[in-house]
BALOBA-1460 file (C-alpha; in Angstrom, 3 decimals):
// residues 86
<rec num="1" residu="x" x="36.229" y="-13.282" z="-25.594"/>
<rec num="2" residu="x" x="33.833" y="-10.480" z="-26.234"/>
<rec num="3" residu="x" x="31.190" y="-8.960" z="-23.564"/>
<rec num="4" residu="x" x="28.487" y="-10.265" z="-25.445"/>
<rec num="5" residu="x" x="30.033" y="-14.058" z="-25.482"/>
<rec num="6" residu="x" x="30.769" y="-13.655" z="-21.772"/>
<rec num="7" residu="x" x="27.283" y="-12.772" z="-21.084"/>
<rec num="8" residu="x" x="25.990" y="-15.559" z="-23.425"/>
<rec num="9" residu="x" x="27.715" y="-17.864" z="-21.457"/>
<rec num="10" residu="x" x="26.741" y="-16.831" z="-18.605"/>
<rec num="11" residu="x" x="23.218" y="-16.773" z="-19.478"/>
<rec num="12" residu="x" x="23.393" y="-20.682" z="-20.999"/>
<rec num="13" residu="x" x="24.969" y="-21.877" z="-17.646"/>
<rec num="14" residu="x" x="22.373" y="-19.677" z="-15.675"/>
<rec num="15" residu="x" x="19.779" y="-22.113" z="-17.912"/>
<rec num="16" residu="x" x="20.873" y="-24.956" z="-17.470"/>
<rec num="17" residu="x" x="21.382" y="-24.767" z="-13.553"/>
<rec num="18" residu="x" x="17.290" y="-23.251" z="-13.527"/>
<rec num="19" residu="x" x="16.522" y="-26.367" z="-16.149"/>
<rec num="20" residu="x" x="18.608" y="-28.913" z="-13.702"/>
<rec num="21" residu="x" x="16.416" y="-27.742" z="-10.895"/>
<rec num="22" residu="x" x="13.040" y="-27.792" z="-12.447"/>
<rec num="23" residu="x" x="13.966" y="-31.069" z="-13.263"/>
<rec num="24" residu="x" x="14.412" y="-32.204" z="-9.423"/>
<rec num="25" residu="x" x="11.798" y="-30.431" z="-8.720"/>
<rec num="26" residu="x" x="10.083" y="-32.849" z="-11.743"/>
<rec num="27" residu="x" x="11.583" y="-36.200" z="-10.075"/>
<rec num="28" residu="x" x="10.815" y="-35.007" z="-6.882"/>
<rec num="29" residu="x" x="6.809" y="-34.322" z="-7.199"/>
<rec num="30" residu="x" x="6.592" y="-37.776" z="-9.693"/>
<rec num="31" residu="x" x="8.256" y="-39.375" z="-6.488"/>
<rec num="32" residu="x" x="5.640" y="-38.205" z="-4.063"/>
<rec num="33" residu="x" x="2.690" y="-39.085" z="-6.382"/>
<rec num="34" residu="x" x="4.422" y="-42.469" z="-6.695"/>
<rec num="35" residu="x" x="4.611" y="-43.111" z="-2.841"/>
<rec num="36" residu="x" x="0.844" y="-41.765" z="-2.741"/>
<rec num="37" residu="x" x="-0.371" y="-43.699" z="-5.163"/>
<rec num="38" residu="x" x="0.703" y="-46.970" z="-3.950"/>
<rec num="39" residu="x" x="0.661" y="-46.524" z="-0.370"/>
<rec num="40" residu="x" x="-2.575" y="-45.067" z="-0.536"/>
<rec num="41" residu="x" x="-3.821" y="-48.603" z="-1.646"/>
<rec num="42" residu="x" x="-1.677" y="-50.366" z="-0.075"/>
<rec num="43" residu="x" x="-3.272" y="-48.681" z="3.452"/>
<rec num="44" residu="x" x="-6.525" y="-46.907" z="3.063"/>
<rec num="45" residu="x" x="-9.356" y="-49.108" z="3.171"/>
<rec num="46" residu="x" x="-12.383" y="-46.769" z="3.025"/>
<rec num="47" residu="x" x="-12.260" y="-43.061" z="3.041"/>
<rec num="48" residu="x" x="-13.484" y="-41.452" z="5.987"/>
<rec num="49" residu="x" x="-12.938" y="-38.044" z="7.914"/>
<rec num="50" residu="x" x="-9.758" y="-38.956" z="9.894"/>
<rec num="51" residu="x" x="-7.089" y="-41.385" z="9.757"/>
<rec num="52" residu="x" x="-6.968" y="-43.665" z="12.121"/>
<rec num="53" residu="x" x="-3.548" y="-44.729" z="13.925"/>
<rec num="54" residu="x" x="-2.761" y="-47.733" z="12.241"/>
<rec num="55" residu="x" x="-3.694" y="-46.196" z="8.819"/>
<rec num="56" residu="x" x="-1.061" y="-43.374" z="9.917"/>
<rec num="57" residu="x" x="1.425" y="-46.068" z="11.176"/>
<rec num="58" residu="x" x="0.897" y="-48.218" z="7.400"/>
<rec num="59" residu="x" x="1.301" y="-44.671" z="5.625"/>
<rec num="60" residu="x" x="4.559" y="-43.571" z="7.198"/>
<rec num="61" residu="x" x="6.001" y="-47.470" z="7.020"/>
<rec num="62" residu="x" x="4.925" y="-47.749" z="3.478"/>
<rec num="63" residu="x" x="6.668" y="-44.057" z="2.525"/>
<rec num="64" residu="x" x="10.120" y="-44.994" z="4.767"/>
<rec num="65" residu="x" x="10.182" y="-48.524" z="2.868"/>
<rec num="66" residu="x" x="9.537" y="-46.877" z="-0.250"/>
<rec num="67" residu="x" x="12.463" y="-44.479" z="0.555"/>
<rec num="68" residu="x" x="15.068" y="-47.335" z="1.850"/>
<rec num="69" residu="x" x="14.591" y="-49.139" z="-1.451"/>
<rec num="70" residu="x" x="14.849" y="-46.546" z="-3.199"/>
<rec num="71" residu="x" x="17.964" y="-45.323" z="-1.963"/>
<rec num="72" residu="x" x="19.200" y="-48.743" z="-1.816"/>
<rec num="73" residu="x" x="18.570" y="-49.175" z="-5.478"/>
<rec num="74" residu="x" x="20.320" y="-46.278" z="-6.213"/>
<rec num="75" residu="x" x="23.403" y="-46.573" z="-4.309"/>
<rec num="76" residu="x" x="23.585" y="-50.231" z="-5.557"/>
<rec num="77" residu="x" x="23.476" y="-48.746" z="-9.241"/>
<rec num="78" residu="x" x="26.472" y="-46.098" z="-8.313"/>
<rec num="79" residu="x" x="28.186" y="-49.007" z="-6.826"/>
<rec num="80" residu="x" x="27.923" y="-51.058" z="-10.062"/>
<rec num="81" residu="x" x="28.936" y="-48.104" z="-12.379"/>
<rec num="82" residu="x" x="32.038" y="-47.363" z="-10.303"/>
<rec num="83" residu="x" x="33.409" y="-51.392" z="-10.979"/>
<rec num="84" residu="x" x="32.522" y="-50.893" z="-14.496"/>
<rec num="85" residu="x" x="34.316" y="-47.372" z="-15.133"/>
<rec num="86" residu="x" x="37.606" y="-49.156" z="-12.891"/>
């Protein structure tokens, strides 16, 4: 293999690891505005200048239960592509 195909393929996997994180970073930020969005209705009932400690307490339980499912889901999914691939 020449130099010049070396360095292409270095440069191509170089790419694709900077496109594989852009696209976590992607996932990550549509995540965030996901758990905003709903537990932002789900728990703020008027704005105002502070949150109050049970709007705090419904934020962070609405997030962590967003998370657990989440996960759940996911691990549920892996679970059910490991029987079929067996």
């Amino acid at each position: 293999m020449s130099d010049f195909e070396t360095d292409l393929t270095s440069n191509d996997k170089e790419l694709q690891e900077f496109l594989m994180m852009e696209k976590q970073k992607a996932q990550v930020n549509a995540q965030i505005h996901e758990f905003n969005e709903i537990c932002w209705e789900k728990c703020i009932g008027k704005p105002s200048a502070k949150l109050d400690s049970a709007t705090e307490t419904c934020l962070s339980n609405c997030v962590d239960r967003f998370i657990d499912t989440s996960l759940l889901i996911t691990q549920r999914f892996a679970q059910i592509l490991q029987k079929h691939d067996m």
